[in-house]
C-alpha positions as CSV (number, residue, x, y, z in Angstrom):
1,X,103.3,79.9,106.9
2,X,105.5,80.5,109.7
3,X,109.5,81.2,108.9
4,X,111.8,78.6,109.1
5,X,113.8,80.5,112.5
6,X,110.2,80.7,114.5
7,X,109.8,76.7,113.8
8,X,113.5,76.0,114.8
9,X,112.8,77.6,118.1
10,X,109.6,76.2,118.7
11,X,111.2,73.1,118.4
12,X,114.0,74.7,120.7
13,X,112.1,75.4,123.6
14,X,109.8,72.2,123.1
15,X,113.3,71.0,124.2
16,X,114.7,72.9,126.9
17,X,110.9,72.3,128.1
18,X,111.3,68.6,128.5
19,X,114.7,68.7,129.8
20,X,113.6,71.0,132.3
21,X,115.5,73.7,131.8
22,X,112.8,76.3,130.7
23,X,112.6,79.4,132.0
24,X,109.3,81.2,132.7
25,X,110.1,84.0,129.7
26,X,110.8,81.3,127.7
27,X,107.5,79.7,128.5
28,X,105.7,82.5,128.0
29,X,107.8,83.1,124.4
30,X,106.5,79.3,123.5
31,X,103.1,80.0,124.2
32,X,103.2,82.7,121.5
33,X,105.0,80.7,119.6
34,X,102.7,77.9,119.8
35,X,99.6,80.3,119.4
36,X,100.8,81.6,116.8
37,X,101.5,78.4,114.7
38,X,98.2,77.1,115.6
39,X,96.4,80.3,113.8
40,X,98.2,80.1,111.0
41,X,97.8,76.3,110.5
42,X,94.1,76.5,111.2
43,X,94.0,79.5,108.4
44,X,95.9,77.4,105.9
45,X,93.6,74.2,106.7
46,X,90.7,76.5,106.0
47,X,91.7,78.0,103.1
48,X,92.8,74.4,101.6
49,X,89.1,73.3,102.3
50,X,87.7,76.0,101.0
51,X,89.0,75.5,97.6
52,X,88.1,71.6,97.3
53,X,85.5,70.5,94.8
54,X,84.1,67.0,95.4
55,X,83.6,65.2,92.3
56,X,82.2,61.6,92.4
57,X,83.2,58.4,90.3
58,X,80.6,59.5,87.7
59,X,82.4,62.7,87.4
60,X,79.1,64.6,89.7
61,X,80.1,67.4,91.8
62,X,79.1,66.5,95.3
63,X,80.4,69.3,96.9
64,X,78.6,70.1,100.5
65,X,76.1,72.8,100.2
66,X,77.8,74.8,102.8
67,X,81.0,74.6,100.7
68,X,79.5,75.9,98.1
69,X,78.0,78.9,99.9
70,X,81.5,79.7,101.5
71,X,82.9,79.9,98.1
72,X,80.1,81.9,96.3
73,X,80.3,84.1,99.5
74,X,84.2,84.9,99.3
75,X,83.4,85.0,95.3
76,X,81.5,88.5,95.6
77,X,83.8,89.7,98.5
């Protein structure tokens, strides 16, 4: 998860940004920024999927087979 200080200035420069005031080093310090975020948000999205189990009403696991494999995979890693 990113810190706390990198999400203030993201927001920050999202600001100066659309009040035009941003400079180009800034802009190039929010595309980091932004990169940066988006990795680590897909990473955490992934990981969070990866550990579901899908259980129906009747109490069935219906997890997708490809689910399953992931998690047998990182298993014996």
């Amino acid at each position: 998860m990113l810190s706390k200080e990198k999400l203030q200035r993201i927001n920050e420069l999202s600001k100066k940004k659309k009040a035009g005031t941003l400079t180009e080093v800034e802009a190039k310090e929010q595309t980091a920024l932004r990169k940066e975020y988006l990795e680590t948000f897909r990473a955490t999205m992934r990981d969070n999927i990866e550990h579901l189990t899908i259980v129906d009403p009747e109490g069935n696991d219906v997890t997708p087979d490809k689910l399953k494999q992931i998690k047998a995979n990182k298993f014996l890693n």
